[in-house]
Wavefront OBJ file of the C-alpha trace (Angstrom):
o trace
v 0.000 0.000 0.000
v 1.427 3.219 -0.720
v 1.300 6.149 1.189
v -0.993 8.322 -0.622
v -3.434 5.419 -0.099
v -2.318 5.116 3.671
v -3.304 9.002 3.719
v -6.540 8.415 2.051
v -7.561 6.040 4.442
v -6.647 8.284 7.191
v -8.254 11.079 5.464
v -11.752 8.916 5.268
v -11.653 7.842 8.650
v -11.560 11.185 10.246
v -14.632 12.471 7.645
v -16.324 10.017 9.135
v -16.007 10.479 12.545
v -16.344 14.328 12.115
v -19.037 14.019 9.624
v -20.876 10.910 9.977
v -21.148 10.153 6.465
v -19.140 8.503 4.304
v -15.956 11.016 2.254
v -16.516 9.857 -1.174
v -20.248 8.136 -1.105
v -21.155 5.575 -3.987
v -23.439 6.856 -6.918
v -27.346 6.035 -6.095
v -30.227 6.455 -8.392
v -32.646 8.871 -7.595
v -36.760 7.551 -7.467
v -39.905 8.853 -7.869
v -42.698 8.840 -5.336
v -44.363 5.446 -6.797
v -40.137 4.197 -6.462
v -39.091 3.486 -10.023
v -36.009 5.466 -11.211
v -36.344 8.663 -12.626
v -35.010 9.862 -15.379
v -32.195 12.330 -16.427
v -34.138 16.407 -17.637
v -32.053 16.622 -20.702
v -32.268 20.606 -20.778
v -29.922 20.717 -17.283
v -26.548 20.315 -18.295
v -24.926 20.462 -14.940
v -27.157 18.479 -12.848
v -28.300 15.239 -13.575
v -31.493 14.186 -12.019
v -31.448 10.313 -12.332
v -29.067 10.547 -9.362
v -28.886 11.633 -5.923
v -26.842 14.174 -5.673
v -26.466 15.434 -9.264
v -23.396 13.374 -10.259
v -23.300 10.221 -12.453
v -20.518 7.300 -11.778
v -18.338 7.642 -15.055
v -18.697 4.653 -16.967
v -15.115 3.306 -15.813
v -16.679 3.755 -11.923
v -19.767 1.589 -13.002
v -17.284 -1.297 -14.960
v -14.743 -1.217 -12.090
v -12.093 -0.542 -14.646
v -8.793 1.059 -13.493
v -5.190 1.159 -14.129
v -3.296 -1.699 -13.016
v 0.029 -1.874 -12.098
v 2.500 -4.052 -14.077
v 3.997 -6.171 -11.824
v 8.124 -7.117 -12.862
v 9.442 -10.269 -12.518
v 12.693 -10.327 -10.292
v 14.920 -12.586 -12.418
v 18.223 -14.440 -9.979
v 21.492 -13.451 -12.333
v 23.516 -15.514 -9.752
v 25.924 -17.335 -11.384
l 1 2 3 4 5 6 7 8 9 10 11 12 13 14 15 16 17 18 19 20 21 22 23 24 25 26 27 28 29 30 31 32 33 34 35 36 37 38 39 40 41 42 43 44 45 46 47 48 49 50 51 52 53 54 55 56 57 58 59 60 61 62 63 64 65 66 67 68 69 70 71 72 73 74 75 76 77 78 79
């Protein structure tokens, strides 16, 4: 783990017991009275409706893709 991570975690901890909620919550889609999901107003640009909040997960949030790190292999040049 790498220290930016370590400080992250640190970081999220402490929001949480200052805050009581969660530093960087999860996306969650926004319902209607009746509870089926409502749907994005095209005509706001900066807000979307069909989540809480106003913010949609990118689609690389929603696939769980992110950049891995290429491990090396250590070769043994003993001889």
């Amino acid at each position: 783990m790498s220290d930016l991570e370590r400080f992250n975690e640190l970081v999220d901890d402490i929001w949480e017991m200052v805050f009581g909620t969660e530093r960087r919550p999860k996306p969650k889609r926004a319902r209607t009275k009746k509870g089926t999901y409502q749907a994005d107003d095209p005509t706001t640009k900066n807000y979307n409706e069909a989540y809480v909040g106003g913010k949609a997960p990118t689609r690389k949030d929603l696939l769980g893709l992110t950049k891995k790190t290429k491990k090396t292999k250590k070769t043994n040049r003993s001889k």
